[in-house]
N, C-alpha and C positions, 0 to 999 in steps of 0.2 A: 576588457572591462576597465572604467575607470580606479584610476587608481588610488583619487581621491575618495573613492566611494568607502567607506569605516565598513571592517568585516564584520560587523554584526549585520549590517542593512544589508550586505553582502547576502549572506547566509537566509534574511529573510525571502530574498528574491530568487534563490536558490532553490528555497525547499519549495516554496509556490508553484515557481516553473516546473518543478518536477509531480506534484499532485496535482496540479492545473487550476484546482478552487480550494482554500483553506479558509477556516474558521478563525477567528481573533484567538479564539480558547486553544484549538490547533494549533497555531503559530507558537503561541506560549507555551506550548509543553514540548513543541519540537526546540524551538530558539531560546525563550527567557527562560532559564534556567539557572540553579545556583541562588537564587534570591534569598534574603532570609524570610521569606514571607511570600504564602500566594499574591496578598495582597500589592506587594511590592513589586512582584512579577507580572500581574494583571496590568498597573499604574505603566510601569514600563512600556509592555508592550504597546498600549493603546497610544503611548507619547507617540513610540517610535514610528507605527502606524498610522498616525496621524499625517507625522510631517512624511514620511514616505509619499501621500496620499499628495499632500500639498504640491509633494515635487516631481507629480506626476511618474513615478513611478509602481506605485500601486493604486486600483483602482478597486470600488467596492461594489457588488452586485445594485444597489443600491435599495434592498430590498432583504428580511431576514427569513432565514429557511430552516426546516426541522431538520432535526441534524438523528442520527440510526435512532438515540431512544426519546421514546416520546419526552414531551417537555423540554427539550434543548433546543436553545436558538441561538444564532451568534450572526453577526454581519462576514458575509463571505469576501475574501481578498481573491480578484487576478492578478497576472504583469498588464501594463500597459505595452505601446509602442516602443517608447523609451528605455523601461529596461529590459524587454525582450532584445533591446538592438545590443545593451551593454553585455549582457549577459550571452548571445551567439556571436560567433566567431564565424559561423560561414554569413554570412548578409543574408538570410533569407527573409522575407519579410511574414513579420507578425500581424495578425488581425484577432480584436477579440469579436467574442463570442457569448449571446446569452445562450447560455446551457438550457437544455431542455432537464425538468426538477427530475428526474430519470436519471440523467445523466450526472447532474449533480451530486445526487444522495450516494449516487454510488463512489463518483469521487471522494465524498465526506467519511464514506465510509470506509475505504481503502485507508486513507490518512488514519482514521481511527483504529485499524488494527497495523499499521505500522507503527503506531504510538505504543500499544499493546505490547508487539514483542522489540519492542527498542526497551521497554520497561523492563523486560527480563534482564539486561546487565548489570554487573555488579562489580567489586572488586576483585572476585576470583572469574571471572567470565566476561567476553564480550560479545557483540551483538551488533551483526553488519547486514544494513535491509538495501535490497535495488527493484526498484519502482520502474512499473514499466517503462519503455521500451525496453530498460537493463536488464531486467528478471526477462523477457524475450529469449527464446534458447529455438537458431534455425536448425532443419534436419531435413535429411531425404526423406522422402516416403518409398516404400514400397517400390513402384514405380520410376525413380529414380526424379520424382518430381517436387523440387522446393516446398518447405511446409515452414511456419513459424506456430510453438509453441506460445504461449502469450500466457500466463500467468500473473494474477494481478501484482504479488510482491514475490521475491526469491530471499528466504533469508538466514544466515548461518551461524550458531551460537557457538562459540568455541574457549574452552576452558583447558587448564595445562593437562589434564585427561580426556578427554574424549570431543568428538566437535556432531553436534546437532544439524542438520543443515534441512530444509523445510521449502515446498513452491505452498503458494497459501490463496484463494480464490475467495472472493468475496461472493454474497450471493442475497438478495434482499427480497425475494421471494416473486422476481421479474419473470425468469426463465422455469421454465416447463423441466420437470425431473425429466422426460426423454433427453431433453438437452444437457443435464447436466450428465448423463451418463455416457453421451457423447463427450464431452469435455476429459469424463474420466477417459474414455478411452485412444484419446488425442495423448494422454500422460504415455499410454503403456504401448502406444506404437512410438514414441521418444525414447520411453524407457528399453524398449527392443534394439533401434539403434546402438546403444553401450556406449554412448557419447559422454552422457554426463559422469557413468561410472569409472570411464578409462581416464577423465581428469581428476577425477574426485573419489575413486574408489567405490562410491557407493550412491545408487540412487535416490533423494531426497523424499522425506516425508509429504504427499500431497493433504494440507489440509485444507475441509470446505469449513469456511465459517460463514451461518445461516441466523435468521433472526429468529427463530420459532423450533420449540421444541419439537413438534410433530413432524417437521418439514425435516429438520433433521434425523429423526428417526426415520421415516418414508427414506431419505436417500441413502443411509445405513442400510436398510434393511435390502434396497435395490440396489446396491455394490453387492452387496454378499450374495443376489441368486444372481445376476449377470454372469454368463457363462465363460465370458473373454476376459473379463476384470482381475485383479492380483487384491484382496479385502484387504491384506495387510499394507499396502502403498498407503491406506488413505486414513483421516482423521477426522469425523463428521462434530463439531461443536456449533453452539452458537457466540454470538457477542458477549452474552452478559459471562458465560465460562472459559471466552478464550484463554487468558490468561494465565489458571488455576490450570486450565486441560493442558497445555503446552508444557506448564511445569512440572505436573504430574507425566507425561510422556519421554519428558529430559529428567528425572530423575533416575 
């Protein structure tokens, strides 16, 4: 990476790359931070975002998109060419891409709840999120045949007493509940393996976070008659309770 490159702009192209499409408002609550003022913080970032833009290293959808709740819009940020190359280290070569708004929201929305529980740290606690590929955990199957779990974040809160640790799936009402119960049950042939518990002691909380009351209830109430399933692995909320339900879980 350059090394002239100022770690803040650093860190913008950082967190992009790793959610793949971010919000201006996104950017700002992951990167400008500390400000005394949202207002200060918004001015900021749109500077920096700017000239980023200028220097062809970010580039904008050039077009605004709804973002999980209604009424939110924000111009979306990729990498370009340029700091895809600065930012890998093996040469592989970069191409963008327009997203299909599918494929978008759902990335908007993953950024939105890693912001969620990046917000639970504090001074007696902190808070460490990995975004896929990293939240990714491989295992054998059954069969002795290659599998990748894939979870959209993997994240672990840990305080001088006890440590929380969480895979968290997004879910915007795309997939068919038979699918999601398959997904659940992708958790509990990993969790059979004893992979995660022999490094970590313990298997992590699987939570679905859903846009609609009802859609969460339906997929509650289908973990608990599923005859293969374990009801206590999992965590059914929506968006507007993630937050609240996480706390209330870690207290």
């Amino acid at each position: 990476m350059d090394d002239h490159l100022p770690e803040r702009d650093r860190q913008v192209l950082e967190i992009v790359a790793a959610h793949r499409y971010l919000t201006t408002r996104q950017l700002e609550r992951f990167v400008f931070t500390g400000h005394a003022s949202e207002e200060s913080a918004a001015r900021t970032s749109r500077r920096v975002l700017a000239r980023l833009e200028r220097l062809q290293l970010l580039a904008s959808l050039g077009r605004r998109v709804g973002g999980v709740r209604a009424g939110s819009s924000a111009t979306v940020w990729q990498l370009t060419s340029a700091s895809a190359r600065l930012l890998r280290a093996d040469g592989v070569g970069f191409r963008r891409h327009d997203p299909s708004p599918r494929f978008l929201r759902h990335c908007l929305a993953v950024a939105d709840v890693n912001l969620s529980v990046r917000s639970l740290a504090g001074p007696a606690r902190s808070v460490a999120v990995q975004v896929e590929p990293e939240s990714w955990r491989p295992y054998l199957g059954p069969g002795g045949e290659r599998r990748t779990l894939q979870p959209d974040l993997a994240a672990e809160l840990t305080t001088d007493e006890y440590e929380e640790r969480w895979f968290l799936e997004v879910d915007l009402g795309t997939e068919s509940l038979p699918t999601l119960l398959r997904q659940c049950a992708q958790y509990e042939a990993y969790r059979n393996t004893g992979t995660e518990q022999a490094e970590h002691g313990s298997f992590p909380v699987v939570w679905w976070i859903l846009t609609e009351d009802h859609r969460a209830e339906r997929l509650t109430s289908a973990i608990r008659r599923a005859p293969r399933l374990t009801p206590a692995l999992y965590r059914v909320t929506t968006f507007d309770r993630l937050r609240v339900a996480i706390e209330e879980a870690a207290s």
